[in-house]
C-alpha angles and dihedrals in degrees: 000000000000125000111241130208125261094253083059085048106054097035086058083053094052094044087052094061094037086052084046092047094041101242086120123034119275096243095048113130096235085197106051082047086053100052095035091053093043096050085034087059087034093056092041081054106069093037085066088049097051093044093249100120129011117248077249097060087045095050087045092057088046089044083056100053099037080061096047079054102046106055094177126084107232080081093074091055099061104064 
């Protein structure tokens, strides 16, 4: 198996708890959510960096994820 980066690694850790408290659904794959949202961020990234898209528009693609994975609505209060 590959090693994943520490980013991967935490964010594993947080949807796990979100998945244990029921802010996430219980069969969610905590790691291929990991590794999708890290090279998702990754990916938006460099398209800031290249001027294709504002760090508006990035953080507006990650904001949608991050609420077609939290289904409750206690996510919506903490941005």
């Amino acid at each position: 198996m590959p090693e994943i980066s520490p980013a991967q690694a935490v964010l594993r850790i947080l949807l796990a708890q979100a998945r244990e408290d029921g802010q996430v659904p219980r069969d969610l794959d905590t790691g291929a959510e990991a590794a999708f949202l890290t090279a998702g961020a990754d990916g938006l990234q460099a398209s800031v960096l290249l001027g294709q898209r504002s760090p508006e528009q990035a953080v507006a693609v990650l904001d949608r994820q991050l609420d077609r994975i939290f289904t409750t609505p206690a996510h919506a209060g903490t941005r």
